[in-house]
C-alpha positions as CSV (number, residue, x, y, z in Angstrom):
1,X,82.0,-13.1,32.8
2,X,83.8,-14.3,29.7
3,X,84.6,-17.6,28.3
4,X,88.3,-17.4,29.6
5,X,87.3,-17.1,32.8
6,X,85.4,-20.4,33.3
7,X,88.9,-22.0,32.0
8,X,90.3,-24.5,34.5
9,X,94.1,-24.7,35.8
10,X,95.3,-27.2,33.1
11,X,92.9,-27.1,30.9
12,X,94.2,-26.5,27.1
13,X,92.2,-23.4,25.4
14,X,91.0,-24.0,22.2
15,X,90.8,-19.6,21.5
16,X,89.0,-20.0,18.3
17,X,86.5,-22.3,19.5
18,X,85.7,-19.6,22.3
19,X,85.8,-16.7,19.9
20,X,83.6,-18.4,17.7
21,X,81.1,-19.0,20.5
22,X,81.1,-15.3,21.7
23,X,80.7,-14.5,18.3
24,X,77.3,-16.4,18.0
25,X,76.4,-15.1,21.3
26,X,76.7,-11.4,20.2
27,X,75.0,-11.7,16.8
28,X,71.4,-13.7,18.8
29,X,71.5,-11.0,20.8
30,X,71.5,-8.4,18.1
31,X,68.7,-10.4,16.6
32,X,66.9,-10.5,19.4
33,X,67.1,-7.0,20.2
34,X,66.2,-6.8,15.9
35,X,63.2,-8.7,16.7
36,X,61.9,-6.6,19.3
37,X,62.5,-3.4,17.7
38,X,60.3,-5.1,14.5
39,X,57.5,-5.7,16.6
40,X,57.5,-2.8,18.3
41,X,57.6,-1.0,15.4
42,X,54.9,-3.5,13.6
43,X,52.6,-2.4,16.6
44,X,52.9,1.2,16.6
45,X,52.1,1.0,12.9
46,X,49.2,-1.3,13.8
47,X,47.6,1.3,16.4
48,X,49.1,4.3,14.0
49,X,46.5,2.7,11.3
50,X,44.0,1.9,13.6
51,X,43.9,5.7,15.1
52,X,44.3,7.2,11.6
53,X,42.7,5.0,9.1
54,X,40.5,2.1,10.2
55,X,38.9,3.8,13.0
56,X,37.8,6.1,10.5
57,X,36.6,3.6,7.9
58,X,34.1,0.7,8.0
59,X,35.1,-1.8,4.7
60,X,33.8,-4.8,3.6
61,X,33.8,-6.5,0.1
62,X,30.4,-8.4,0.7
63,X,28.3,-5.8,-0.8
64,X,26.3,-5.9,-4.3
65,X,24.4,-4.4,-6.7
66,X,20.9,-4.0,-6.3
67,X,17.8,-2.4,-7.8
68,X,13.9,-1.4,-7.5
69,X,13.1,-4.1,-10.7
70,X,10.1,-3.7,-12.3
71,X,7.7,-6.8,-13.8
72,X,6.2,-7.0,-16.6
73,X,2.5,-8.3,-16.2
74,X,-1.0,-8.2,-18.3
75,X,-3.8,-7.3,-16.4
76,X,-6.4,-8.7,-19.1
77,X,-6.4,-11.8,-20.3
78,X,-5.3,-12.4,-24.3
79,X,-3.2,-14.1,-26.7
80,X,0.0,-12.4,-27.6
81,X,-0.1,-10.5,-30.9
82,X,3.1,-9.0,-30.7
83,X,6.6,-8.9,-28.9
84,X,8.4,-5.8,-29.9
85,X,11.3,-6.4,-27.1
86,X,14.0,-8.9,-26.4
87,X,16.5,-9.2,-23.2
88,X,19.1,-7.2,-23.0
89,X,17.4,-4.1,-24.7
90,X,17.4,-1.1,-23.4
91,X,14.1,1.0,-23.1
92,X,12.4,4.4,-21.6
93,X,9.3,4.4,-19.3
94,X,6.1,4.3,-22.3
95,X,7.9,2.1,-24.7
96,X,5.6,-0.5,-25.9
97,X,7.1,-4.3,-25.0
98,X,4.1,-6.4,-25.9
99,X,0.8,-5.9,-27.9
100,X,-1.8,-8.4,-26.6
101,X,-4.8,-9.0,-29.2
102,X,-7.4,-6.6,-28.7
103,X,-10.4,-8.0,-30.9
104,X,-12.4,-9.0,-27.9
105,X,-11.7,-6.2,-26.1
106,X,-12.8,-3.5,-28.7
107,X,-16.3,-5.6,-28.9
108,X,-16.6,-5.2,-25.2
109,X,-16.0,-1.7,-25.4
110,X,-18.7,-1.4,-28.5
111,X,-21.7,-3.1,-26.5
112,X,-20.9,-0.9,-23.0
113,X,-20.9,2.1,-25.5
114,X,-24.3,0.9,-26.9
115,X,-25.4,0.5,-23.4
116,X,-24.0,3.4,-22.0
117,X,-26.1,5.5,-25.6
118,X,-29.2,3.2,-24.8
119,X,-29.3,4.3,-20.9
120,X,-29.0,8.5,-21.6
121,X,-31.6,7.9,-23.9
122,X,-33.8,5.9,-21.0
123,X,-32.8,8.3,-18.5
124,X,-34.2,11.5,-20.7
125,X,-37.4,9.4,-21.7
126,X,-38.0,9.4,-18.2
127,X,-38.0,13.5,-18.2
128,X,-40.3,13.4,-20.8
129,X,-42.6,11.2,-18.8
130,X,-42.3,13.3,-15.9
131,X,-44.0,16.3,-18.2
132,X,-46.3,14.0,-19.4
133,X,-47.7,12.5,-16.4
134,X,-47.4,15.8,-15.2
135,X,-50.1,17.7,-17.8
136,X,-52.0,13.7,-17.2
137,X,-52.8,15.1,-13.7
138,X,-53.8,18.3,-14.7
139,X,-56.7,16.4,-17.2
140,X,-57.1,13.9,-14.2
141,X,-58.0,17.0,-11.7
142,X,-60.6,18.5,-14.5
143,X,-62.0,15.3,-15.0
144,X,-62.5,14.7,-11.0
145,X,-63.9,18.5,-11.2
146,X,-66.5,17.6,-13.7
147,X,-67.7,14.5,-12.0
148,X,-67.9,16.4,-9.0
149,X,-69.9,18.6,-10.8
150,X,-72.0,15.8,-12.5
151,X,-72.3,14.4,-8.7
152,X,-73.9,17.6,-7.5
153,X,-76.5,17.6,-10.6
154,X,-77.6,13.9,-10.0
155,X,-77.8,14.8,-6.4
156,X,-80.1,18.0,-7.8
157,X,-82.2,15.7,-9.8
158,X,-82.4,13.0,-7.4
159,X,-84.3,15.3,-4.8
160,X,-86.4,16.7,-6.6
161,X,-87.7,13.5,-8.0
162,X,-87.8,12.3,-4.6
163,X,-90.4,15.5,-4.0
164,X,-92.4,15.0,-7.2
165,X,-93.2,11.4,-6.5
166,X,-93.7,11.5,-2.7
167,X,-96.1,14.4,-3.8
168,X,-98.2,12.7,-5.7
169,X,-97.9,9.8,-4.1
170,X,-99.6,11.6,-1.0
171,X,-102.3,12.9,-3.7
172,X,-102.8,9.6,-5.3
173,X,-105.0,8.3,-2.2
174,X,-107.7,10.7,-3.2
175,X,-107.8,10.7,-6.7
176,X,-106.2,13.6,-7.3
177,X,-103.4,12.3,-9.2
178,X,-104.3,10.0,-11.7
179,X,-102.3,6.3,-12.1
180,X,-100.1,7.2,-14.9
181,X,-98.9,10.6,-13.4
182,X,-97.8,8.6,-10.7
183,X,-96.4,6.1,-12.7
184,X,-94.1,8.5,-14.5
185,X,-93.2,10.5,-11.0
186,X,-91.7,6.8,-9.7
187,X,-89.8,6.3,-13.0
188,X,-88.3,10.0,-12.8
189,X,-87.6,9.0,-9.3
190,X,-86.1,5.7,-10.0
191,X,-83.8,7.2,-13.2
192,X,-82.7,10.1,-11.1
193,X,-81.5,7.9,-8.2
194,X,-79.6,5.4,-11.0
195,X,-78.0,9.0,-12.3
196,X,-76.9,9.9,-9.1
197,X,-75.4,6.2,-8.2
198,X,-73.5,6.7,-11.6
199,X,-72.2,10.3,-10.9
200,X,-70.9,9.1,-7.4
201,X,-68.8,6.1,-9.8
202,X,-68.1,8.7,-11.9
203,X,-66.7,10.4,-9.3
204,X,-64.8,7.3,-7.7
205,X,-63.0,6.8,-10.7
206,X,-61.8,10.3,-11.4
207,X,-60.4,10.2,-8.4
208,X,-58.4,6.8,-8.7
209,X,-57.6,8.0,-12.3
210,X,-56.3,10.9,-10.5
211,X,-54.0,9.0,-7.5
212,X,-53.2,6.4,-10.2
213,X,-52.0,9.6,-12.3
214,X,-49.8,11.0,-9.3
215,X,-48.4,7.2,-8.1
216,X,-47.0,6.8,-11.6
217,X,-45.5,10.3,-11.6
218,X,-43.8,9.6,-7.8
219,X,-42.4,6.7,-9.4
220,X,-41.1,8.1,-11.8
221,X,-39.6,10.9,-10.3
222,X,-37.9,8.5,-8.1
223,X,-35.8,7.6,-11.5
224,X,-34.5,11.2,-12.1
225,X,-34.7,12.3,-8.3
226,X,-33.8,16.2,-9.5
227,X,-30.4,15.3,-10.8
228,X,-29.1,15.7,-15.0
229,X,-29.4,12.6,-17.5
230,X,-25.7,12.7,-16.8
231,X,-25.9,12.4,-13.1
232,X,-28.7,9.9,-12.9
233,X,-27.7,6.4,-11.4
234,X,-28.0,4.5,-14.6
235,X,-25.8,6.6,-17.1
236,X,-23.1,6.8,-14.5
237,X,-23.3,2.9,-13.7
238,X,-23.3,2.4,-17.9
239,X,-20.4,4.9,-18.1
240,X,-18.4,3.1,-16.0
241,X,-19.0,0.0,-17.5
242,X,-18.2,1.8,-20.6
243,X,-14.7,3.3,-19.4
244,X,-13.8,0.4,-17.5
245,X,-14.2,-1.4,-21.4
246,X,-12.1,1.2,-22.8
247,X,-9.2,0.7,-19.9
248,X,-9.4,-2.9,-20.9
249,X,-8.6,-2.2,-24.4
250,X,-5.9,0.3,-23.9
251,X,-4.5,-2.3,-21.5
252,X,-3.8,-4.6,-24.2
253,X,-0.4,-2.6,-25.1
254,X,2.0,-3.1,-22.5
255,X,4.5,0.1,-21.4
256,X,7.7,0.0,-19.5
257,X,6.8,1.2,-16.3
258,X,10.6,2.4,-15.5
259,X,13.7,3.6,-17.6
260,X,15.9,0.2,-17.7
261,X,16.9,-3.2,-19.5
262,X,14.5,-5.9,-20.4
263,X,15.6,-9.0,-18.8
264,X,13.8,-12.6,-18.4
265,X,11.7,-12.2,-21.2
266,X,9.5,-15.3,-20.9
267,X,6.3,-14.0,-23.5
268,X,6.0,-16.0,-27.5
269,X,3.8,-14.3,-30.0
270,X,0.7,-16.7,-29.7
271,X,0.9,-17.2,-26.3
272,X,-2.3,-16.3,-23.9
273,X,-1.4,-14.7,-21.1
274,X,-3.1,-14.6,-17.9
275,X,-3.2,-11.2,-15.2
276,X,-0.8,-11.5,-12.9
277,X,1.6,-13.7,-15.2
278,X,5.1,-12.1,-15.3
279,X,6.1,-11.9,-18.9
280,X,9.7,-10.0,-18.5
281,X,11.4,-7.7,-16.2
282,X,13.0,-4.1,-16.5
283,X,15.8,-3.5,-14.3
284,X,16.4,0.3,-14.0
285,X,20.3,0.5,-13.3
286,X,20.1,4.2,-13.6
287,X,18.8,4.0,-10.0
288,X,21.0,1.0,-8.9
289,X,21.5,0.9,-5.3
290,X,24.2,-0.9,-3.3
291,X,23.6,-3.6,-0.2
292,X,26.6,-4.0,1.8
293,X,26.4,-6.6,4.4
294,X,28.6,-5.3,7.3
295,X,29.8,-7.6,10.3
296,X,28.0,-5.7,13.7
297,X,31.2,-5.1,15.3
298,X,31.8,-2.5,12.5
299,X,28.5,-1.0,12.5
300,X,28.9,0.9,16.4
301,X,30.0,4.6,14.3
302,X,27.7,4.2,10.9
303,X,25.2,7.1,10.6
304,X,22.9,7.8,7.7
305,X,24.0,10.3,5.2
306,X,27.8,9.2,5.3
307,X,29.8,9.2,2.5
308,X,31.0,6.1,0.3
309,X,33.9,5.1,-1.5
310,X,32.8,2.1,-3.7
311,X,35.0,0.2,-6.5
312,X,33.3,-2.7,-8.5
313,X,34.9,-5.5,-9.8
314,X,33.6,-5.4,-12.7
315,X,35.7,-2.1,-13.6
316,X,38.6,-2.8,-11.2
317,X,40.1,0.2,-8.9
318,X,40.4,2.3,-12.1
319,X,36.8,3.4,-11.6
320,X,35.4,4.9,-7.8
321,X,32.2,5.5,-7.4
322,X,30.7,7.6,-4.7
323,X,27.4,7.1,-2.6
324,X,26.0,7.8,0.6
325,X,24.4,5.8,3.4
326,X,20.3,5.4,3.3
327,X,19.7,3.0,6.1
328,X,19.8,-0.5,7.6
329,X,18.0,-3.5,6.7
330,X,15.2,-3.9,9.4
331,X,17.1,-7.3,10.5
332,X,20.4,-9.4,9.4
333,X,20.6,-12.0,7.2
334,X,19.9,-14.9,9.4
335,X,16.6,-13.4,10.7
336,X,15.2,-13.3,7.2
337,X,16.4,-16.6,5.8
338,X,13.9,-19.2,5.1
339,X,15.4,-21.6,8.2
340,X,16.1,-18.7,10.6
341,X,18.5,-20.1,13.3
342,X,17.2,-21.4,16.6
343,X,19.4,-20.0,19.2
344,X,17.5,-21.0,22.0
345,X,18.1,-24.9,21.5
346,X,20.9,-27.5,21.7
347,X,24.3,-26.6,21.8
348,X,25.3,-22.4,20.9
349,X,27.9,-21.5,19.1
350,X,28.0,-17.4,18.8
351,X,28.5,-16.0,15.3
352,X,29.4,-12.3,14.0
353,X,25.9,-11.6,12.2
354,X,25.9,-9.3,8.7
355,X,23.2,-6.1,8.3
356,X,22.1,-5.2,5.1
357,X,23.5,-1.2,4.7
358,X,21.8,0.3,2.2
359,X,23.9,2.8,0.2
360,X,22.3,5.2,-2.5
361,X,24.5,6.0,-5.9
362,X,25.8,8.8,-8.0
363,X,23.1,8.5,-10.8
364,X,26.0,10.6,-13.3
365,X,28.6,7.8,-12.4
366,X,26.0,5.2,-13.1
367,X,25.0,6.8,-16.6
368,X,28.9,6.7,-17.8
369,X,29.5,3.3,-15.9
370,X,26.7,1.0,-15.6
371,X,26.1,-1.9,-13.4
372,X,24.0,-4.6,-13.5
373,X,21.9,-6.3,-10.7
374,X,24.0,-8.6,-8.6
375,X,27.5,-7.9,-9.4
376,X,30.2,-7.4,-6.5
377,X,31.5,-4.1,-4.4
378,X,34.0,-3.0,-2.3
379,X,32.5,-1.0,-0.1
380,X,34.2,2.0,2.4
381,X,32.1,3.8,4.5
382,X,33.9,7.1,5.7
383,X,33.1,6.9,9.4
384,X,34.2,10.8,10.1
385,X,31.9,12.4,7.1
């Protein structure tokens, strides 16, 4: 139905008026119909990029730079002799950073070395006592042997004393023996029986020289046991000492543990330092690694070993770097902060949480573009790799 249809019998027609109005009509329903089309088209080019490109790529910008850094710390205390390093220097694993003064520590390591010298010495004076107590037995067994034999004289004597005077004392009742004979037979009597008490002591003491003899050589071959001067006990406990002196002193120069860049220097010359106390940092960014912390609604297709795009801003889109996918953080962001959230009381409100992705670098792109620790990626992980 047109607009001169709904004219009444009468009624004057205004024609341009109604032209006009169909006019406007027409072009809404072209825009309309323009309208449409547009979002049509805008969501099949939606699902065309969903199906051909984001499904296949997980991207965030929340990722940085990260790396392995390596402290700086004495582990003897000294003063500070020497800082040969300042931030923002590069150095290779061995350089010397700081030299700590080592006067006490090279008088340490002189006494262990005097101690460790005065106990191989001890330790082979025992050896020699070992021979000696050993040829001391010997002379103890041949003494023991000739107080035996002195025992078994005495004995001798001693009897036949013992004969001569109960002989003539049996003879001396009838005059037979006169007074002085049997005088001189109780004398013999009474010297032989003294002899014999003194070979028996004789004897006695032999034999305690001879036990006394053995004792001291048991004791003392407890100290070398059948083992070298330079596996006895006492030279290994001085040589340790010693070494442990000499690890001291060479622990007075302080090495970079890694390749890298000194940073946070916090060590003056004259300064005594403490073990433990962190006197700088190297950062190796030749190994620089990348944490991207992904929303878990992207996470569902990310393996390990995928393949990264990465562009820093640092060096803009000029410069892609490439890197692969290590792992996830054991937990998200939120489970490791100092005030973890408590989920369980009060009112809830659900939020997307981030995981830490860990993604390993080219080290050749590193060496001709550097990073440093903490500056910001784009991060695209190539879900189909």
């Amino acid at each position: 139905m047109n607009d001169m249809s709904k004219i009444k019998p009468g009624e004057e027609v205004d024609i341009d008026a109604a032209l006009a109005n169909r006019a406007r009509r027409a072009k809404r329903g072209k825009m309309f119909l323009g309208l449409v089309a547009v979002i049509i088209a805008g969501g099949g080019g939606y699902y065309a990029y969903d199906v051909l490109y984001a499904s296949k790529h997980a991207i965030t910008d929340n990722a940085y730079v990260g790396a392995d850094i390596a402290p700086v710390t004495p582990l003897v205390a000294a003063p500070v002799a020497e800082v040969l390093v300042g931030d923002t220097q590069h150095v290779k694993k061995g350089d010397i950073l700081v030299r700590l003064d080592d006067t006490d520590a090279k008088l340490h390591l002189a006494a262990t070395e005097a101690a460790y010298q005065s106990a191989v010495r001890r330790v082979k004076s025992y050896e020699a006592n070992d021979r000696a107590l050993t040829a001391q037995i010997r002379g103890r067994a041949a003494d023991q042997a000739h107080a035996h034999a002195g025992l078994a004289s005495a004995q001798a004597a001693f009897d036949k004393a013992k004969v001569d005077y109960d002989r003539r004392q049996a003879l001396a009742g009838n005059g037979s023996v006169s007074g002085d004979e049997l005088t001189a037979a109780e004398a013999a009597f009474q010297t032989a029986r003294a002899d014999l008490d003194a070979a028996k002591a004789t004897l006695d003491a032999a034999r305690a020289a001879r036990d006394a003899s053995e004792g001291a050589q048991a004791a003392n071959a407890a100290l070398i046991d059948n083992v070298s001067a330079d596996q006895n006990p006492e030279v290994l406990a001085a040589k340790a000492a010693r070494d442990q002196a000499q690890v001291d002193l060479d622990r007075t120069v302080l090495r970079a543990p890694v390749d890298g860049v000194v940073s946070q220097r916090q060590v003056q010359v004259g300064q005594r330092v403490q073990p433990g106390m962190t006197l700088m940092v190297v950062v190796p960014i030749g190994k620089a690694y990348v944490d991207a912390n992904y929303k878990e609604v992207q996470l569902a297709h990310v393996r390990k070993g995928q393949k990264v795009s990465l562009v820093s801003d640092l060096y803009g889109s000029d410069v892609e770097f490439h890197g692969t996918v290590v792992g996830f953080s054991g937990g998200t962001g939120s489970a490791f902060s100092m005030v973890p959230a408590q989920n369980a009381t009060g009112n809830w409100i659900k939020v997307v949480q981030r995981l830490p992705v860990r993604i390993a670098l080219d080290p050749r792109e590193l060496e001709a573009h550097p990073l440093e620790v903490g500056l910001s990626m784009t991060a695209d992980i190539h879900l189909k790799d």
